[in-house]
C-alpha positions in Angstrom: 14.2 103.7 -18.4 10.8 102.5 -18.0 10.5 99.9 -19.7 13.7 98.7 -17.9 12.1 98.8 -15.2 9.2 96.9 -16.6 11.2 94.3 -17.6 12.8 94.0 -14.6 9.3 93.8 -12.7 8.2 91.2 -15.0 11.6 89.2 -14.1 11.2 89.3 -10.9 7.2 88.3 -10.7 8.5 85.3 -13.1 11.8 84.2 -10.7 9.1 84.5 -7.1 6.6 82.5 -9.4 9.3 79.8 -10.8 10.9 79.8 -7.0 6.9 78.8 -5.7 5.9 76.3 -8.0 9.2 74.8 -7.0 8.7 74.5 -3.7 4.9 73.5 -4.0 6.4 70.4 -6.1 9.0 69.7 -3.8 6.6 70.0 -0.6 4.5 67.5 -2.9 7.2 65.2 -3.4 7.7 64.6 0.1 4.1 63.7 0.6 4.1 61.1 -1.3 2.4 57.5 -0.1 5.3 55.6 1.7 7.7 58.9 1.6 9.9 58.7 4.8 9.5 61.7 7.2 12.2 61.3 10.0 14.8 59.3 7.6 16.8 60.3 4.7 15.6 59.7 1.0 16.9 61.2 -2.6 14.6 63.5 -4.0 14.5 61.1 -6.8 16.1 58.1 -8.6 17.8 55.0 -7.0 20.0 55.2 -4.1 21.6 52.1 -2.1 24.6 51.6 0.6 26.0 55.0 2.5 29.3 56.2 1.6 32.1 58.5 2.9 30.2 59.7 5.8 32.8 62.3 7.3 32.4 65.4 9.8 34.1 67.9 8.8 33.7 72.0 10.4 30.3 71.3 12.3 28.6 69.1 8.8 27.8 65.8 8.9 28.4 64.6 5.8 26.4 62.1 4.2 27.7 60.6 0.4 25.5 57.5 -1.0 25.6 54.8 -3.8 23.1 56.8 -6.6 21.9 56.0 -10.0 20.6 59.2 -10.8 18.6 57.9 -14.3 16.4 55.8 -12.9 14.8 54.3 -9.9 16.7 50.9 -10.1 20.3 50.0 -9.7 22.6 51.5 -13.0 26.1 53.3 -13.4 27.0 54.1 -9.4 27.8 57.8 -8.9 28.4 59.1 -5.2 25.1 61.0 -4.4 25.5 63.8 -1.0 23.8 65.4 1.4 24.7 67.5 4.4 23.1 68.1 7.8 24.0 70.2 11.3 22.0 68.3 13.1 22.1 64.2 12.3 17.7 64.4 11.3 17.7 67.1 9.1 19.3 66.8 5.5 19.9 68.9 2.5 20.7 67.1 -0.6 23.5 68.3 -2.6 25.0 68.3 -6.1 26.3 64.6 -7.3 29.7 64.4 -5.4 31.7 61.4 -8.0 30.6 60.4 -11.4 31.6 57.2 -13.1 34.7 57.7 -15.8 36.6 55.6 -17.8 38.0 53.0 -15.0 34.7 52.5 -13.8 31.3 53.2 -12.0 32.2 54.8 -8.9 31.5 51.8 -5.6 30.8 52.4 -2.0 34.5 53.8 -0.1 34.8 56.4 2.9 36.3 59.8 3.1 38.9 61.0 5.3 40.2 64.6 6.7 43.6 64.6 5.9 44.9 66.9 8.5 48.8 66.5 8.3 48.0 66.4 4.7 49.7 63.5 4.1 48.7 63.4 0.7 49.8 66.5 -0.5 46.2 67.5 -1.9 45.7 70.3 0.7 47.2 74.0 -0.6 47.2 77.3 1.1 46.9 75.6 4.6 43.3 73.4 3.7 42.6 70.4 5.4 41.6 68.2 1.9 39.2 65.8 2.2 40.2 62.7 0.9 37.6 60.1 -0.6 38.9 56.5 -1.2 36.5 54.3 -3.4 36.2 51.4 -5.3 36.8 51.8 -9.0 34.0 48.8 -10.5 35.2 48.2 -14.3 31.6 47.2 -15.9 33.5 45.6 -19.1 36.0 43.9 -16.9 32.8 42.0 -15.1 31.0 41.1 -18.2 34.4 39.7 -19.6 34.6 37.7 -16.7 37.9 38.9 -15.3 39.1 38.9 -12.1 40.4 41.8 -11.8 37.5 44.8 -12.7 37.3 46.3 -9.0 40.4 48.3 -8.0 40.7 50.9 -5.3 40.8 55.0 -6.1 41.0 58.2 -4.7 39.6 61.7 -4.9 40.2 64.7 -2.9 37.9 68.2 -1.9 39.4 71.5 -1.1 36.0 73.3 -0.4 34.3 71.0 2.4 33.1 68.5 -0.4 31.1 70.7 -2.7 33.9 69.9 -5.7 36.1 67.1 -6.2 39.1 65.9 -8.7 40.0 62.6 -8.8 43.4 61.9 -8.8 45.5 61.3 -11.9 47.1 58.2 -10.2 44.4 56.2 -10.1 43.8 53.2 -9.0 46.1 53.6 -6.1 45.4 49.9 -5.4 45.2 47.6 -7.8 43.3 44.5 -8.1 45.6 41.1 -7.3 43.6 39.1 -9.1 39.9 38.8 -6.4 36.7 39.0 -8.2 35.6 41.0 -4.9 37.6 43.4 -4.0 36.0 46.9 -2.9 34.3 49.0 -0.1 37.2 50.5 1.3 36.6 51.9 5.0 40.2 53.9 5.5 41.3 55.4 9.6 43.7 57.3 10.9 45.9 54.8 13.5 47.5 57.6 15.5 50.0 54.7 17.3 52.0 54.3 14.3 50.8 57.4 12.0 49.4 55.8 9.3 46.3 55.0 7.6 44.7 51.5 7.4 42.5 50.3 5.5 39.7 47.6 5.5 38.6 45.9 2.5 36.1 43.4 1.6 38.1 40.3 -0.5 35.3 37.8 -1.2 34.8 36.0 2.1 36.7 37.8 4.2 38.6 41.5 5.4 41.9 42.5 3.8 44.3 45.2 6.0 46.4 47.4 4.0 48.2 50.5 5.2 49.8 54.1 3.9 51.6 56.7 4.7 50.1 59.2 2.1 46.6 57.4 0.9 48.5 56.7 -2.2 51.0 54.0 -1.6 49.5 51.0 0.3 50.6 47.8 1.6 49.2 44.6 2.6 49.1 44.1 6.2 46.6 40.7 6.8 43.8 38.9 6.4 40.8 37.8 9.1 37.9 36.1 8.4 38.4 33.4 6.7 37.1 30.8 9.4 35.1 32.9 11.6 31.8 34.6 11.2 28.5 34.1 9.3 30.2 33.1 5.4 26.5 32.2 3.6 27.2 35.2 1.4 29.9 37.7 0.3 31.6 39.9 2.6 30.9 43.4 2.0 31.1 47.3 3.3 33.4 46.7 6.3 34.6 49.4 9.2 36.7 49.1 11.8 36.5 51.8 14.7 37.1 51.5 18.6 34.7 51.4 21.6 35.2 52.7 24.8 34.7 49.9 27.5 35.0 51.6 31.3 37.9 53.5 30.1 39.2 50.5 28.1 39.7 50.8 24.4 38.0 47.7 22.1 38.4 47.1 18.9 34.8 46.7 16.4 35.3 45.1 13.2 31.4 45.0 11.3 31.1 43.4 7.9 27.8 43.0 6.0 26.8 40.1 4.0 25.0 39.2 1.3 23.0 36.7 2.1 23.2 34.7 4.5 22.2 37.5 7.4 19.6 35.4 10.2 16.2 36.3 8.4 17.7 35.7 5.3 18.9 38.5 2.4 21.3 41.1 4.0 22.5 41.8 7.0 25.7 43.6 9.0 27.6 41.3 11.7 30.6 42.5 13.8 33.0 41.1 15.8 35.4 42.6 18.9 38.8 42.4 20.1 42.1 44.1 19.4 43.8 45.7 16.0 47.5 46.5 16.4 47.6 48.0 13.2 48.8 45.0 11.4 46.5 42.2 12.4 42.8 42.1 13.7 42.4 39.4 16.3 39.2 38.4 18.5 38.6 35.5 21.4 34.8 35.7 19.8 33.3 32.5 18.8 29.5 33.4 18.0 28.3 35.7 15.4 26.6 38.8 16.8 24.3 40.9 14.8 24.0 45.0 14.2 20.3 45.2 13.7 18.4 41.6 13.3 15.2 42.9 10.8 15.8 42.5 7.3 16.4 46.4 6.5 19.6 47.0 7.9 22.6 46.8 5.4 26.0 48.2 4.6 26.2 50.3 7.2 29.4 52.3 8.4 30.2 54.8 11.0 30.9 58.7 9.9 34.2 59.1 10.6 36.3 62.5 12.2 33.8 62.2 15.3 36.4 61.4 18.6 34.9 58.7 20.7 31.3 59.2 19.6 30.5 56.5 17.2 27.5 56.9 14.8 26.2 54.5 12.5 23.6 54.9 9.5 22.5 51.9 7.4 20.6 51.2 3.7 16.7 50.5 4.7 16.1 47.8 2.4 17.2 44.3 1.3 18.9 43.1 -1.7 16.0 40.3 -2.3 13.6 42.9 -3.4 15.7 46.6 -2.9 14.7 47.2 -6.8 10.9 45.9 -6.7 9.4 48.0 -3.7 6.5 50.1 -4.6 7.5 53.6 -4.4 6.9 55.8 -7.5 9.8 58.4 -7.9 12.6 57.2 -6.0 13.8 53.7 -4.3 15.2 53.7 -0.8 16.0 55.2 2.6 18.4 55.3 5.1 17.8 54.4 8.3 17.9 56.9 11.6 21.5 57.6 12.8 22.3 55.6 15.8 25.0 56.3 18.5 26.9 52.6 18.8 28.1 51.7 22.6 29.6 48.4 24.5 27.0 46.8 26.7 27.6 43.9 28.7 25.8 41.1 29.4 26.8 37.4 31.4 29.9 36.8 30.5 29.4 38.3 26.9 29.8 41.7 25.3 27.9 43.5 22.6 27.5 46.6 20.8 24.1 48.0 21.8 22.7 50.8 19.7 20.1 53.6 19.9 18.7 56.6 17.7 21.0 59.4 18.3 20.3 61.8 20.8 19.4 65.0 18.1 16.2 62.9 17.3 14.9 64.6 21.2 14.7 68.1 19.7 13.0 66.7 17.0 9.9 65.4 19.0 7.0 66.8 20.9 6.4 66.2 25.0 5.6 62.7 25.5 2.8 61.5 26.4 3.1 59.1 29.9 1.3 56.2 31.6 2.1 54.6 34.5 0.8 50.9 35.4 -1.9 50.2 32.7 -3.6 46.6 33.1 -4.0 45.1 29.8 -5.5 42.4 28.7 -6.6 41.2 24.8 -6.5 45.2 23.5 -5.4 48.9 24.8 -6.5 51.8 22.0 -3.5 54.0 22.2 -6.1 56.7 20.7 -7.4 56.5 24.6 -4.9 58.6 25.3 -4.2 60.5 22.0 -6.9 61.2 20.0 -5.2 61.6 17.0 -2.7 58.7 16.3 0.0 60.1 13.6 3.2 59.2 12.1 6.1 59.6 12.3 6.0 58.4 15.9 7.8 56.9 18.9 6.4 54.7 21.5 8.4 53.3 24.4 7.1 50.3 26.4 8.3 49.0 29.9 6.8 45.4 30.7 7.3 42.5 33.1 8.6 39.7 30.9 5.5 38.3 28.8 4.2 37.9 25.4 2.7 41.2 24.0 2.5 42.9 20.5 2.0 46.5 19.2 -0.5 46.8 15.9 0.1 49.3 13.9 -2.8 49.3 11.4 -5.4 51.2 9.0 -9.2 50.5 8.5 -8.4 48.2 5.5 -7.4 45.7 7.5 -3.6 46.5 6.8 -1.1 45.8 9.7 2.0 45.1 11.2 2.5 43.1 14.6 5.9 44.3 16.9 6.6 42.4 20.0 8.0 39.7 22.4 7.3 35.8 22.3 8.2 34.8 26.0 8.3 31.0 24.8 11.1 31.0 22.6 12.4 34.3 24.0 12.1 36.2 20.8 10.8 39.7 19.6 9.2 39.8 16.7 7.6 41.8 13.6 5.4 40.2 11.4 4.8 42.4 8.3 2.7 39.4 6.8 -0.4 41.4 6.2 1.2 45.0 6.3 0.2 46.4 2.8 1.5 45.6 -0.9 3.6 42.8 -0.2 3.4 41.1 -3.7 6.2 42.3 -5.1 8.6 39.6 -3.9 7.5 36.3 -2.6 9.8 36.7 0.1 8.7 40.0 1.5 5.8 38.8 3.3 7.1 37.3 6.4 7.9 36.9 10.1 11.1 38.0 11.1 12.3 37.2 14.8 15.5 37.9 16.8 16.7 36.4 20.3 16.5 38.5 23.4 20.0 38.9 24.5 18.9 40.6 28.0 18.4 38.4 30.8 16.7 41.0 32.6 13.2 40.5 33.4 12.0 43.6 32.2 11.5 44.7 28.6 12.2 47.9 27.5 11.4 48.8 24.0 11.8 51.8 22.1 10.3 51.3 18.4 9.8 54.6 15.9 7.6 54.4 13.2 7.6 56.1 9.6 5.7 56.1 6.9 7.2 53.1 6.0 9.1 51.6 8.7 10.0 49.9 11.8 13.1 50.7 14.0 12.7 48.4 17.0 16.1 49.1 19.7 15.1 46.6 22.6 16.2 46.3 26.3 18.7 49.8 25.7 19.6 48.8 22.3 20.9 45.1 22.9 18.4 43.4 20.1 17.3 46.0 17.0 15.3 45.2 13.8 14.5 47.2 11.4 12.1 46.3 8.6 10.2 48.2 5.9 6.5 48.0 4.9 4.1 49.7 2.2 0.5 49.6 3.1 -2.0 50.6 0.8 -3.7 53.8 2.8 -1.4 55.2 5.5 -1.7 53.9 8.9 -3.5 55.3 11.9 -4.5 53.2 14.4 -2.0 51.9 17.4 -3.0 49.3 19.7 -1.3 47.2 22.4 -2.4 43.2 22.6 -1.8 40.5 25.3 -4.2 37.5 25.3 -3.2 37.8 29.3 -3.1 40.1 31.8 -0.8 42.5 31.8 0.4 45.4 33.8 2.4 48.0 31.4 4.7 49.5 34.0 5.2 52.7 31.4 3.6 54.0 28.5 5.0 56.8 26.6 3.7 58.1 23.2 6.0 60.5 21.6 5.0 62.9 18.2 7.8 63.5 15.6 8.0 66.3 13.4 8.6 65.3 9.7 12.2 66.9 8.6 10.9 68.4 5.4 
């Protein structure tokens, strides 16, 4: 009996010690030089567009293109990760794993509450994800026909999932591009829809089940930014003063405005046959180079939240991070904003981020002119951190810098009514030849005051201008983390308010 008890002693002294020295390592891990602190990233390994984001019994379900053997792009599997809360995340068990029709491409997932499909039992709501299947062989033969559509369905809230044994559901018509699959509910007729990318342009198919679909039309063709293929589409409705409009966003790769990848949209009316817009120009989601593929979680009523890839086809698999490649960026809450005679989706970091941050820190009517130390105010300058500005229209930047000499510049050019980061000097930028640049976007506000709202990680930039009318996003790597923030004018200046705003690191 003794030595049971020993034993068991020893086991338990081994399992506290074991349980430690895992979470030292994984506190480590999220230390690491460029390692976001507000934004979700994989522990380890390769991760690229989001995937089946669904909310489902108070989780906010977050599934993502993942390769886990390496930190580059390989075989897709679904990776996931679950929060209450929109900031924090848990990462879960691999959710999809490729299989004999293929690696396992970006889709959504559903809640099937009328169980339409059949998958639910004992009264479940299933959910229901519906991917692209991406036949690897079928690529490298050159066919035109290796991407076909599929379906898998969860019975426990997503922690298990079977595939279902009539897969593909949709088959390939003979398009080289032919994935992403972004499936609704449209309550007027009771049926799903789906939207699809098809090379340069959205494909609407429909179902009664999720496993029978038809093809409903085409859009796209003639309209839009076409320097690249269409990819990762959604289509979702805005509330406009009690009016319902239609949102149709579609990423591109390339051809998005400071070159590489980027998401445009487009509004007007679906009738659940046909997509149909009076728009003319292209509008943007987010103008900064680190915006891509994103989608909105889906099962959230009228609140419509949007999470994007941070990062850039040009370089995604070059950046200088050690154990894992990528990010996504901070959750946003998508609304219609007017502006003229024009109308536009205006976004901003969801609401959750408040309880995330310390009291602000406020100034009222600071005259500036060449250089304001923010540390004048704060004497310790740390990261992650917000900063809101309101200014009378005129040029102005932000620095965010170290004592190397490292920097990035954020701000507004009043000439060519343009903000601006320039990431030219921010770090490691070597990489790619491309990386070290100067990215601008048009002020759409005719207002003459800016307000700008820009949060900064480790790593990156989220710049939502004039109440979320103009965003960039853009990621950096400098070589020692930054610390400094200062505000420059080569004028005078009057900063009508100054707010400095601490965030707490999520891990």
């Amino acid at each position: 009996m003794k030595k049971n008890i020993i034993s068991l002693i020893i086991f338990i002294a081994f399992f506290i010690s074991a349980k430690n020295i895992f979470a030292q390592k994984s506190n480590l891990l999220y230390k690491e030089l460029h390692r976001p602190q507000i934004h979700f990233s994989p522990k380890a390994h390769w991760m690229n567009d989001p995937n089946g984001m669904v909310f489902s019994n108070g989780v906010y379900h977050l599934f993502f293109q993942y390769y886990p053997g390496a930190t580059v792009w390989g075989p897709m599997h679904w990776g996931h990760a679950t929060s209450k809360d929109l900031i924090h995340w848990k990462e879960q068990s691999i959710a999809l794993y490729p299989d004999s029709l293929g690696y396992v491409f970006s889709g959504s997932v559903v809640t099937d509450k009328n169980n339409t499909s059949g998958f639910g039992k004992k009264g479940t709501v299933p959910l229901v994800a519906i991917f692209t299947h991406h036949n690897m062989a079928g690529e490298v033969a050159k066919r035109n026909d290796f991407q076909n559509q599929s379906i898998a369905y969860s019975n426990d809230e997503g922690k298990t999932w079977k595939k279902y044994e009539g897969n593909p559901v949709l088959k390939n018509p003979g398009i080289a591009d032919f994935r992403d699959p972004k499936v609704i509910w449209y309550e007027p007729q009771k049926k799903w829809i789906m939207t699809l990318a098809t090379k340069d342009r959205i494909t609407f198919y429909s179902s009664a089940d999720l496993k029978t679909w038809i093809k409903e039309s085409e859009f796209g063709a003639q309209l839009g930014a076409h320097g690249g293929v269409w990819e990762c589409p959604d289509l979702f409705t805005l509330n406009d003063n009690g009016k319902q409009v239609w949102a149709l966003t579609v990423s591109l790769n390339p051809g998005a405005p400071n070159t590489g990848s980027g998401t445009q949209y487009f509004l007007g009316n679906f009738n659940g046959k046909t997509f149909t817009t009076a728009q003319t120009n292209t509008k943007w989601i987010d103008y900064g180079p680190d915006d891509y593929a994103g989608v909105t979680w889906s099962n959230t009523g009228s609140r419509k939240i949007f999470l994007g890839w941070m990062s850039n086809w040009m370089y995604a698999t070059q950046v200088p991070t050690i154990n894992w490649r990528s990010a996504m960026t901070l959750p946003r809450t998508l609304k219609l904003k007017h502006e003229g005679n024009d109308i536009f989706i205006a976004s901003a970091p969801v609401a959750e981020l408040l309880a995330n941050s310390s009291k602000p820190i406020v100034l009222n009517n600071i005259s500036i002119k060449n250089n304001f130390d923010l540390s004048a105010i704060t004497k310790n300058i740390s990261f992650p951190c917000r900063i809101n500005v309101s200014v009378v229209k005129q040029d102005f930047s932000i620095k965010i810098s170290n004592k190397t000499g490292e920097e990035i510049l954020i701000g507004f050019d009043k000439k060519t009514n343009h903000y601006f980061i320039d990431r030219t000097i921010s770090g490691n930028t070597n990489f790619n030849a491309a990386f070290a640049a100067k990215h601008t976007a048009p002020r759409i506000s005719t207002s003459n005051t800016i307000n700008i709202s820009l949060i900064i990680d480790a790593a990156s930039a989220e710049l939502f201008a004039d109440d979320g009318l103009t965003n960039m996003t853009e990621i950096f790597f400098p070589s020692k983390p930054y610390n400094q923030i200062h505000l420059q004018s080569a004028e005078n200046i009057i900063i009508t308010k100054l707010e400095y705003v601490r965030l707490k690191s999520i891990h």
